[in-house]
N, C-alpha and C positions, 0 to 999 in steps of 0.2 A: 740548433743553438743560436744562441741572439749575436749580431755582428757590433759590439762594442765600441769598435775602432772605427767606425763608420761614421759616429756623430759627432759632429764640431759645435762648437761655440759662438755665434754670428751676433753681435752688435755693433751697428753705427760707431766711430770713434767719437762723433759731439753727444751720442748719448751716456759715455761711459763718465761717473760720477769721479773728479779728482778728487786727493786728498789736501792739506794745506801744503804737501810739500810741489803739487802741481805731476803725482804720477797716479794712475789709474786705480781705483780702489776696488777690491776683491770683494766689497762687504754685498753689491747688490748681485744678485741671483741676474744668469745673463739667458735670452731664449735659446734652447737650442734647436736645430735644426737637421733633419736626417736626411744625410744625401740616399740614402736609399728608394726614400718617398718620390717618385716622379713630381705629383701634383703638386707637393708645397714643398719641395726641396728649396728652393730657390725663392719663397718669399718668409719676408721676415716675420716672426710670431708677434702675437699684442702682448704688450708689457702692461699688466694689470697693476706694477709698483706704482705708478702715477698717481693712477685712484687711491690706494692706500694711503701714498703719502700724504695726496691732500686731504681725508678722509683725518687721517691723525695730528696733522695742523692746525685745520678746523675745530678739533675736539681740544685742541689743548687751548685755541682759546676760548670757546666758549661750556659754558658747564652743564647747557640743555645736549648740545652736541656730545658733548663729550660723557658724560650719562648714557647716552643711548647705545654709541660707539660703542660703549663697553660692554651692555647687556646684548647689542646684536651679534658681537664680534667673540661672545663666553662661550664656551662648549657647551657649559649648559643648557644654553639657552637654544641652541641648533642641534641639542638631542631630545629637547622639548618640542621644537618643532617637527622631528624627526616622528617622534610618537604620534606628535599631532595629526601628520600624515599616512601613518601605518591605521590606525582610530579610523580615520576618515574612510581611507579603500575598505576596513574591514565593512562598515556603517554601508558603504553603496553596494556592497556583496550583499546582503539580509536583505534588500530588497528582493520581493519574490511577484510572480503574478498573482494567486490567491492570500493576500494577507488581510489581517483583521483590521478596522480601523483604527483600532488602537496600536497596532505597531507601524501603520502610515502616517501619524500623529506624531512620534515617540523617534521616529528615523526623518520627519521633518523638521522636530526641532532639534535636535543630534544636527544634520544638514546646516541648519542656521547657523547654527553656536559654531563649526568650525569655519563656516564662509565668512563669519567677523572673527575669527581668531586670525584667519591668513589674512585679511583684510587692515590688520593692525599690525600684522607683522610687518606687511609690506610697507606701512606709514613707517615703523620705525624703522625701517631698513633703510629706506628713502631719506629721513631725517639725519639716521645717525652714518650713515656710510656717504652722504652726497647724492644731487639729484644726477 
């Protein structure tokens, strides 16, 4: 069974976000850290809120930004790419040694069509998430 009582809570006290009344605010998610782990017990985890945050700041002021933020950021859209992915492995599986020319033609341009689909994802990811 898992030891529970084993994992604490560890953030910096200048990284802990106040409220207006000037006491500690519960609202951000804090890392935690398991004394169990020899290797990284003792170092503090990366706080990926950062990037979001400013990822969502950026978006709200600008509306190319914040456009993208939205479509990279939808479930949609990373169950879209999820297929896109699953598509792809199946497409490099059919590859065989004795095939015709026409399915080395047909699984090249298949090849193509998802190296510019990830290709574009990655521009908007870039765009809409920050470099």
């Amino acid at each position: 069974m898992a030891n529970f009582e084993s994992t604490q809570k560890v953030v910096p006290a200048e990284r802990v976000p106040k409220n207006s009344e000037g006491k500690a605010s519960s609202a951000q998610v804090q890392p935690v850290v398991d004394n169990n782990s020899g290797e990284f017990g003792n170092h503090e985890l990366f706080d990926e809120l950062d990037y979001e945050r400013d990822a969502r700041n950026r978006s709200r002021s600008r509306s190319c930004y914040r456009c993208l933020y939205n479509i990279v950021t939808s479930v949609s859209f990373n169950f879209f790419i999820f297929v896109l992915i699953i598509a792809n492995t199946f497409t490099l599986a059919v590859y065989t040694y004795d095939q015709s020319e026409t399915q080395t033609k047909v699984l090249v341009v298949f090849n193509e069509l998802f190296t510019w689909s990830f290709f574009l994802e990655m521009i908007m990811k870039i765009i809409g998430l920050g470099f």
